[in-house]
FISE-169584 format. One line per 5 residues: number of its first residue (from 1); their letters; for each residue x, y, z of N, C-alpha, C, O, CB. Coordinates in pm, whole numbers, plus 50000, padded with zeros to 5 digits. Glycine has a CB too. Example, Ala and Ser with C-alpha at 12.3 -4.5 7.8 and 13.67 -1.06 7.14 Angstrom:
1	AS	51319,49431,50780,51230,49550,50780,51320,49670,50780,51424,49668,50846,51131,49553,50905 | 51285,49775,50708,51367,49894,50714,51290,50003,50787,51341,50114,50804,51408,49940,50572
end
This chain:
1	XXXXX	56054,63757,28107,56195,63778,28124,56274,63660,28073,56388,63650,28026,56227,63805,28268 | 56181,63576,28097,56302,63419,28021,56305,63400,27897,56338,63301,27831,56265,63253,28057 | 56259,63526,27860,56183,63490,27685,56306,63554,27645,56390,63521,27562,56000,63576,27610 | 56297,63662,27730,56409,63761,27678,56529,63702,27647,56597,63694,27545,56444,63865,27773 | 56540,63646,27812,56697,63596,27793,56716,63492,27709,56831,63495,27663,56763,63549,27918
6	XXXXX	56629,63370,27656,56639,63290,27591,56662,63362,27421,56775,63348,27374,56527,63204,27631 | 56580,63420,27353,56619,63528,27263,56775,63615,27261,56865,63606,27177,56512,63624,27291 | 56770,63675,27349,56921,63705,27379,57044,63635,27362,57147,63679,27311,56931,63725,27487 | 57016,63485,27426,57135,63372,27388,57093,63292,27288,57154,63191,27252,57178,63274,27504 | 56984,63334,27238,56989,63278,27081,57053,63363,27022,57152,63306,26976,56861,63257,27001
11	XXXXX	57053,63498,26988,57157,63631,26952,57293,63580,26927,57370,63587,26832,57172,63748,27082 | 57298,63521,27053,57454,63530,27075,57514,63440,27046,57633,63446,27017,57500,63549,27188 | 57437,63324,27048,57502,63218,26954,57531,63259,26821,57641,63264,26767,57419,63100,26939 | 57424,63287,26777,57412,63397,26600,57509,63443,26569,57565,63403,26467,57325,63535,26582 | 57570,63559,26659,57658,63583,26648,57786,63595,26623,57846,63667,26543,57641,63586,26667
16	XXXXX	57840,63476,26738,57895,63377,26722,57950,63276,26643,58067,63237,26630,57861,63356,26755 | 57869,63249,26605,57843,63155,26436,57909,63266,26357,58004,63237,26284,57640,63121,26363 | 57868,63380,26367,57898,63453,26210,58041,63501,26219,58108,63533,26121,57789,63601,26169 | 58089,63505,26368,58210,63543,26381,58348,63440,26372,58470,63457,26374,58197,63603,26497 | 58228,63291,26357,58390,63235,26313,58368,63221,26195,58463,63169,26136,58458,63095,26373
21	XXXXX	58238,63257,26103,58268,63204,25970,58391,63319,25926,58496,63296,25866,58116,63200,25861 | 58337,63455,25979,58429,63538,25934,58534,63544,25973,58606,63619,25906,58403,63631,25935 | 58597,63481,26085,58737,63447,26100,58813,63354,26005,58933,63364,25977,58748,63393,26221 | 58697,63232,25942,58764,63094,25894,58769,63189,25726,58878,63184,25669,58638,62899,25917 | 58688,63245,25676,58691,63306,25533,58796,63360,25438,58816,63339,25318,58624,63399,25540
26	XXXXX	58877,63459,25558,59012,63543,25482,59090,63425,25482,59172,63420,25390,59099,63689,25569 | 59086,63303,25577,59241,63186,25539,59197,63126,25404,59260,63138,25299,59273,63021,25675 | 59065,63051,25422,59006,63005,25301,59075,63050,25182,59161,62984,25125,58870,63045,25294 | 59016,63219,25129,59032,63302,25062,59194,63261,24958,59210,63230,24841,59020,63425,25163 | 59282,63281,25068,59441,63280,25035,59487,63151,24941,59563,63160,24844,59531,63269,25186
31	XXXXX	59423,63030,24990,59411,62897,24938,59399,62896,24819,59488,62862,24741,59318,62827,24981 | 59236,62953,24776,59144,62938,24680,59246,63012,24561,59289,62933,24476,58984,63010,24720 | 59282,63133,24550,59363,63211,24489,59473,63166,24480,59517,63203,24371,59369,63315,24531 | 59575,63083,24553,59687,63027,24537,59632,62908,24417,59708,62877,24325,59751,62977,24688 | 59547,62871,24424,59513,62741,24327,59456,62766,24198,59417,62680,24120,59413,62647,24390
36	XXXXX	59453,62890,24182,59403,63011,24098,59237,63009,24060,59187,63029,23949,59491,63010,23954 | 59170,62977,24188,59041,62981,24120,58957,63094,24161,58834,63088,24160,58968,62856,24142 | 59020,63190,24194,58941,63330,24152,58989,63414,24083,59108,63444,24078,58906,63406,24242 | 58864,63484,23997,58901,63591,23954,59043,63635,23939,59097,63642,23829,58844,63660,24015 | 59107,63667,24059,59218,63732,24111,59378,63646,24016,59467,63680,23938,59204,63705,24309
41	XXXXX	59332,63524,24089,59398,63391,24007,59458,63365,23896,59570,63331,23857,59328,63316,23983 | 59313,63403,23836,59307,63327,23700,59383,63482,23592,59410,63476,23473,59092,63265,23653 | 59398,63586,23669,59413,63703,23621,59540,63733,23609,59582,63816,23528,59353,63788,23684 | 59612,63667,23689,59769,63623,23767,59805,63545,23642,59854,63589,23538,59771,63509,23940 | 59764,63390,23682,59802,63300,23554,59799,63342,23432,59888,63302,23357,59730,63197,23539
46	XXXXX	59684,63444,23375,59722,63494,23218,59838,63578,23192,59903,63566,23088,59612,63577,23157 | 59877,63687,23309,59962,63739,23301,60097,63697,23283,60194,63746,23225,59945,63789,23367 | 60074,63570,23365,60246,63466,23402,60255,63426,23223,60346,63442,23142,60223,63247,23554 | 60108,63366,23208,60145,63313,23065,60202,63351,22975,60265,63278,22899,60075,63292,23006 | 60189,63491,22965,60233,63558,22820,60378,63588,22849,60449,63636,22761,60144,63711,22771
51	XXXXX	60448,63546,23029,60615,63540,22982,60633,63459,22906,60684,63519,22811,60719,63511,23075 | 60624,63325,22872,60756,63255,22837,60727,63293,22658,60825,63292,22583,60765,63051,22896 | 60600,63323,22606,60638,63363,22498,60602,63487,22501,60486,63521,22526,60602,63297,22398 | 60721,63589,22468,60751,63744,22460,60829,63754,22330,60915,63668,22308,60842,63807,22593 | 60807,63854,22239,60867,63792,22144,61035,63847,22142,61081,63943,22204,60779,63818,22012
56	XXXXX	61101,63760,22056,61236,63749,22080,61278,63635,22205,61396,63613,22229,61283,63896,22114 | 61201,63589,22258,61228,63443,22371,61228,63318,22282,61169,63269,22185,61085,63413,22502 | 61319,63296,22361,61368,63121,22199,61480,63116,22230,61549,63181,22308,61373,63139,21978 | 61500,63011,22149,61637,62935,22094,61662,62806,22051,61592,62758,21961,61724,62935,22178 | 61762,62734,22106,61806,62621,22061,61704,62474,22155,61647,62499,22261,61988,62634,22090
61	XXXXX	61702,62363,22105,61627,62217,22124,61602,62268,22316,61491,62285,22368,61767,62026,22076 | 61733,62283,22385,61766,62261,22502,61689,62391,22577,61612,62369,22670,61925,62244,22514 | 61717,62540,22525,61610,62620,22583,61484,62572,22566,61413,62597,22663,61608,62745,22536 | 61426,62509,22472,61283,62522,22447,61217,62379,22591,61102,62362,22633,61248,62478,22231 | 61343,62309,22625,61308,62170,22683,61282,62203,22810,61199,62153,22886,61418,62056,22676
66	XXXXX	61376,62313,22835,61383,62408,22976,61300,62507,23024,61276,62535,23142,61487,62479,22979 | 61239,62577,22883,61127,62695,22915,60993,62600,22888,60897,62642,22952,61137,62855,22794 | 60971,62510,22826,60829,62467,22805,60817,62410,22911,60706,62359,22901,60789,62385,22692 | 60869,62375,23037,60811,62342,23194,60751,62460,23211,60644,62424,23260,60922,62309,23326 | 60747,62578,23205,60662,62698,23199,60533,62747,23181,60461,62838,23220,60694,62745,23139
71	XXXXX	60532,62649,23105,60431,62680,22997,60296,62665,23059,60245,62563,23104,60445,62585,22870 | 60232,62826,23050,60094,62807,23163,59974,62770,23123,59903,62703,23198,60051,62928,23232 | 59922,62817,22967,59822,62769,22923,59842,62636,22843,59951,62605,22795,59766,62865,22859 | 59727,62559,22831,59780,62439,22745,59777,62502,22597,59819,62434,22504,59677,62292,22759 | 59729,62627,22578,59799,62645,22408,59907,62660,22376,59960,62661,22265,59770,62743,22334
76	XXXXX	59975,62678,22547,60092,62763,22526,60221,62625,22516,60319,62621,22442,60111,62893,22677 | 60175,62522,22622,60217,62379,22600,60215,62295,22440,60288,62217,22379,60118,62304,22696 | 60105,62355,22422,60124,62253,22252,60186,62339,22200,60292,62280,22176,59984,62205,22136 | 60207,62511,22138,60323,62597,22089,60452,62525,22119,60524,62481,22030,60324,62742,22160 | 60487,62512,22281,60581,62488,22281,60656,62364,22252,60766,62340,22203,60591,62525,22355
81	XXXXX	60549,62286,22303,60551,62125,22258,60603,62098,22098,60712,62050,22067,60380,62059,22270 | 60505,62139,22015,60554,62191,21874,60705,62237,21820,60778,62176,21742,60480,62305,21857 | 60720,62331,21871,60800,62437,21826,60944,62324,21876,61037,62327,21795,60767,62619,21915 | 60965,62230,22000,61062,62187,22026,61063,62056,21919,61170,62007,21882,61071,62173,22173 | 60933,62007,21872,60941,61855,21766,61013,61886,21670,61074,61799,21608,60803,61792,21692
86	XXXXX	61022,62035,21633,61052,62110,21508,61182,62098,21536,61237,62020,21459,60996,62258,21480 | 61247,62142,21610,61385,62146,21674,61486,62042,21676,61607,62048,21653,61369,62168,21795 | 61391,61918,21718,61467,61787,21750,61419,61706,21629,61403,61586,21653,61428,61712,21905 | 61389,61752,21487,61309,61673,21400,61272,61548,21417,61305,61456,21342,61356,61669,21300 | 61170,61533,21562,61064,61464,21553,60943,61489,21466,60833,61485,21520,61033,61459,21659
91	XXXXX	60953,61517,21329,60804,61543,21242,60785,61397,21179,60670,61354,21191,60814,61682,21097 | 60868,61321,21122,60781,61213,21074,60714,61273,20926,60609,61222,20887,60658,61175,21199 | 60759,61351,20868,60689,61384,20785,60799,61309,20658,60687,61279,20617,60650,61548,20797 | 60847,61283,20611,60884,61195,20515,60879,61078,20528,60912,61011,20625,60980,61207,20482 | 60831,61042,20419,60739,60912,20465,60631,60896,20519,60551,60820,20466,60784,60846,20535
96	XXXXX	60595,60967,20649,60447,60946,20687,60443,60868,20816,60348,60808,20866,60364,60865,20572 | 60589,60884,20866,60632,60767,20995,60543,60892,21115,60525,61014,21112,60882,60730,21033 | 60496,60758,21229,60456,60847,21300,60549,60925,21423,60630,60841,21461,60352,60788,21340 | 60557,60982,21457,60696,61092,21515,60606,61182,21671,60485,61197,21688,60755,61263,21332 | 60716,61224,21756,60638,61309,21910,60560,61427,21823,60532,61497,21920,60785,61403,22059
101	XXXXX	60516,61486,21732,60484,61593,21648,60338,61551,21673,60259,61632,21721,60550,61601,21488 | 60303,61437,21644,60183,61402,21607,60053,61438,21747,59931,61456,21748,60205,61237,21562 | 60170,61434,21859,60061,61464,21999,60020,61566,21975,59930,61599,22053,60108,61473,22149 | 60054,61669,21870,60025,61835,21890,59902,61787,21780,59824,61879,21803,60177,61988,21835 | 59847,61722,21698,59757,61755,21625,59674,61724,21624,59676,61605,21655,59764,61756,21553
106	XXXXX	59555,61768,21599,59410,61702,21581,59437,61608,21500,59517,61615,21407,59291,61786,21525 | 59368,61510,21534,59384,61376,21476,59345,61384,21355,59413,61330,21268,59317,61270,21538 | 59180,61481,21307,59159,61489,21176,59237,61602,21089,59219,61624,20969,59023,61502,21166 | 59316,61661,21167,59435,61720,21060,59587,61693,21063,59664,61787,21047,59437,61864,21070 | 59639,61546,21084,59776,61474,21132,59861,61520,21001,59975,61566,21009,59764,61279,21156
111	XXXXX	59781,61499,20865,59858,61517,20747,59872,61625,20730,59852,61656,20612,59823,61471,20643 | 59906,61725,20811,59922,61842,20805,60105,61871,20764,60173,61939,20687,59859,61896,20945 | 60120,61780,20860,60258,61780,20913,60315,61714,20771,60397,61636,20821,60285,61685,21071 | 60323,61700,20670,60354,61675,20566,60434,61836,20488,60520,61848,20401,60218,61610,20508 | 60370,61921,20555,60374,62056,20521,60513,62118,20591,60559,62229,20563,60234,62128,20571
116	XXXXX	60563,62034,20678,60696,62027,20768,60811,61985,20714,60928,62016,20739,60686,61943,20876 | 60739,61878,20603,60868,61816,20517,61010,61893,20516,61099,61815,20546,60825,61807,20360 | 61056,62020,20490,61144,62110,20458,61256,62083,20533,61375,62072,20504,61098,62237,20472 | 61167,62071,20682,61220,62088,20843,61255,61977,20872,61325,61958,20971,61125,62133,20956 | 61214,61877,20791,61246,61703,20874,61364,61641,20794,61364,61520,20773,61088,61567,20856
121	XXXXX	61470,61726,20746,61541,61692,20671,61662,61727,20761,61660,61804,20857,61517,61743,20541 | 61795,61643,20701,61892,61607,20790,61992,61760,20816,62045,61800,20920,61979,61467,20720 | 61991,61822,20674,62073,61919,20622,62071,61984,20520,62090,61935,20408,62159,61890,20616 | 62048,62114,20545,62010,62231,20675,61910,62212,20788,61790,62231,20768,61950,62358,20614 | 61943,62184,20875,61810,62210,20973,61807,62301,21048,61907,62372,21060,61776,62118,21060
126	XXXXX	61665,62330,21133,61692,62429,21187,61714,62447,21350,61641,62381,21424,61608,62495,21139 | 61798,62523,21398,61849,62463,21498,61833,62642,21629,61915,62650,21720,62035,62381,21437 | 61775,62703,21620,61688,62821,21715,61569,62862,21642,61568,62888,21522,61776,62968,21748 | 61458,62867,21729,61323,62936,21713,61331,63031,21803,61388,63020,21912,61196,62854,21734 | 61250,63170,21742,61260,63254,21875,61088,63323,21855,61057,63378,21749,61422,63397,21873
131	XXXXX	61017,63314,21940,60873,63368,21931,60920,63523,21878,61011,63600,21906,60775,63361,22099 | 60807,63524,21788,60762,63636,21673,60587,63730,21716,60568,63845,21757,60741,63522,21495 | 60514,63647,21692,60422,63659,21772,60260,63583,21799,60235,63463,21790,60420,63768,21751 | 60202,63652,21821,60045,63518,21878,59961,63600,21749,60011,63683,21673,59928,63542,22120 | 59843,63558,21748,59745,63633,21686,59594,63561,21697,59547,63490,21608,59792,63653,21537
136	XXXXX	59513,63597,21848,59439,63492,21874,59322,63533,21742,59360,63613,21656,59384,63486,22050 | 59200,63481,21733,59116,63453,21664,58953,63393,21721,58919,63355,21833,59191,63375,21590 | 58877,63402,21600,58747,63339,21742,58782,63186,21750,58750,63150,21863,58532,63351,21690 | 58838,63072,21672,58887,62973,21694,58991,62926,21771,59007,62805,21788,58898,62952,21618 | 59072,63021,21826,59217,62979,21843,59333,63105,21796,59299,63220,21770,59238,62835,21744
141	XXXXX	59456,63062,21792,59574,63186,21823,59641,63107,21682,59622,62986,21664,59692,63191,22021 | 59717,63185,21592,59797,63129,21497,59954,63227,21556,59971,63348,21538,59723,63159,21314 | 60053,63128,21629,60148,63120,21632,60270,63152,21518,60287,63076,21423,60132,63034,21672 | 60353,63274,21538,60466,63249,21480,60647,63248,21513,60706,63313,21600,60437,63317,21403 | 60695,63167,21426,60811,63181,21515,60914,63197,21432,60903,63152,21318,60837,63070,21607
146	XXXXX	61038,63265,21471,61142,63288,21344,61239,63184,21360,61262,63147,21475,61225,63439,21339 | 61312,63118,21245,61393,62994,21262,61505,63046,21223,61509,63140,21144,61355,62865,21189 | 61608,62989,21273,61750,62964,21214,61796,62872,21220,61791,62800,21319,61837,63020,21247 | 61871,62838,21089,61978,62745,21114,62067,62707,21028,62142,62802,21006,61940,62646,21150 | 62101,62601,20960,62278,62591,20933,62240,62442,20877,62132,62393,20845,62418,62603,21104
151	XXXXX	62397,62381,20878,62445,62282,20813,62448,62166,20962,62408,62202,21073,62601,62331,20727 | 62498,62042,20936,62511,61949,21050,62642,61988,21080,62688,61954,21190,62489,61790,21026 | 62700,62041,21015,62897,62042,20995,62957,62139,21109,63048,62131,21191,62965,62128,20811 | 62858,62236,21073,62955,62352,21157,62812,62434,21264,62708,62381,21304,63055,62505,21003 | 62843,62520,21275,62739,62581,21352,62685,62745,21241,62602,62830,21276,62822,62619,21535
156	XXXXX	62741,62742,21150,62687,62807,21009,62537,62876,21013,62439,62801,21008,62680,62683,20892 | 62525,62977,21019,62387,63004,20990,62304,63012,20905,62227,63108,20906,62365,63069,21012 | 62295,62917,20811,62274,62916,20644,62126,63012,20647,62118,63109,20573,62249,62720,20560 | 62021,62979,20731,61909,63013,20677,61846,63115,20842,61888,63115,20957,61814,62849,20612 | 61744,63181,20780,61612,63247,20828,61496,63202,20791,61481,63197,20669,61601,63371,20795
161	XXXXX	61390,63158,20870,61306,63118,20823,61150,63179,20953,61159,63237,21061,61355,62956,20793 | 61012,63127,20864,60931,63129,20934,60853,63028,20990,60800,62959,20903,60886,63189,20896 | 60827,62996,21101,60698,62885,21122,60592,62931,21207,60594,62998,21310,60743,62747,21191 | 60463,62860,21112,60329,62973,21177,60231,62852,21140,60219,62791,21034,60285,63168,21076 | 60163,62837,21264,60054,62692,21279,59982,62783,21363,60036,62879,21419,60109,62513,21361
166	XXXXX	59815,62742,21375,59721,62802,21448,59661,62679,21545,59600,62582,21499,59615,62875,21348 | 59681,62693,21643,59585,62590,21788,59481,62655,21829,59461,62767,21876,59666,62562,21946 | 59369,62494,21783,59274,62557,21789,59210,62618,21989,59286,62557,22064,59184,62452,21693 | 59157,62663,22036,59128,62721,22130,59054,62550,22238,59104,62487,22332,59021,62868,22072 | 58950,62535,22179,58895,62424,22232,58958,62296,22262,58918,62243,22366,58810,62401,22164
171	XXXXX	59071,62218,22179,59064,62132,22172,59227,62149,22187,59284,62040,22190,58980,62079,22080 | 59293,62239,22194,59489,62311,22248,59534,62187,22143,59609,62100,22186,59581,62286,22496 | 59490,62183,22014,59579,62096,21923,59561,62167,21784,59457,62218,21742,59532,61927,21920 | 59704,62158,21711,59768,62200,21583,59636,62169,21468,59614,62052,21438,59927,62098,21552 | 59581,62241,21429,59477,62243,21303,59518,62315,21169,59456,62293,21065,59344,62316,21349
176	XXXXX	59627,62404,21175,59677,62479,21038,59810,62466,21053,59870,62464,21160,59637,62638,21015 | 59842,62459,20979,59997,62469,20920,60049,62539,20788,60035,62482,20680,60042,62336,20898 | 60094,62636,20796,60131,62699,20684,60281,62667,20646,60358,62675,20743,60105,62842,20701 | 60335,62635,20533,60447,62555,20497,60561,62737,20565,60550,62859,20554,60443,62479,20267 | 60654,62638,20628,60797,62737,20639,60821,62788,20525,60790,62737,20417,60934,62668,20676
181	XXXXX	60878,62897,20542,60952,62977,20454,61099,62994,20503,61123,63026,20619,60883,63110,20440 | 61185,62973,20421,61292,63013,20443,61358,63159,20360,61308,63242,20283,61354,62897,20424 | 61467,63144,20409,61545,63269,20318,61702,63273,20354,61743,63239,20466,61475,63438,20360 | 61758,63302,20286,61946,63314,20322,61973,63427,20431,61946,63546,20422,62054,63373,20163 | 62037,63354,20545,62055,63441,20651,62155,63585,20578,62231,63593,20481,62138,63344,20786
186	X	62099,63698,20697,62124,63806,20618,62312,63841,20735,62386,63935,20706,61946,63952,20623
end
């Protein structure tokens, strides 16, 4: 009989045990997912990501300074990071001076940004980007974005243009650059 009962309140300790793990589990749970590391999470965060670039979202130096606190993935941080150097012609590309542009690039492709030249000029510059669209890849996503802009003088819309760079996936830094295109605003 003491066997029993000793067995019995071993049970019940058992029990016990399992009933607070399963009490302490669902709070756990709420935590883990707020910090996005489940499944659930991480499923959330991709979704959040693809707001701030939707295409037609953009504009001028000051939106991009305001929406790239947003910015959920770090590809989506160097896009935006980018896309605002472009804005505030930090490129450094005449001449070869080094400029904030340069944090976006792989170090073994910096002279890329030579290919920016167009953009690092005083007048016309371009003064709104508005996302166009993504196009991931097995390396990475090649980014595009539509530009406008004008003269220093007035607020003029002289030009339309394109800018389209690919980040690579691994390493969330600028590896292609395809030279802007412009065209006479329509």
């Amino acid at each position: 009989m003491r066997k029993m009962l000793g067995i019995g309140a071993a049970m019940c300790v058992m029990l016990a045990g399992c009933g607070v793990q399963a009490a302490t589990s669902p709070t756990a749970a709420p935590s883990a997912q707020a910090a996005g590391h489940t499944n659930a999470g991480a499923q959330a965060t991709a979704s959040e990501a693809a707001s701030m670039l939707t295409p037609g979202a953009g504009g001028d130096a000051a939106w991009w300074e305001e929406h790239s606190q947003a910015a959920r993935t770090e590809d989506e941080k160097t896009a935006a990071g980018f896309v605002l150097a472009v804005l505030k012609r930090d490129i450094g590309a005449l001449g070869g001076q080094a400029a904030g542009i340069d944090a976006f690039f792989e170090p073994a492709h910096a002279d890329l940004k030579s290919r920016l030249a167009p953009l690092d000029i005083s007048s016309p510059s371009a003064r709104e980007a508005t996302f166009a669209s993504a196009a991931a890849d097995d390396t990475g996503t090649t980014y595009t974005f539509k530009l406008v802009g004008g003269t220093a003088a007035d607020s003029f819309q002289g030009f339309e243009g394109e800018l389209q760079f690919h980040v690579n996936g691994d390493t969330h830094r600028v590896d292609k650059v395809l030279e802007p295109t412009f065209d006479a605003a329509k």
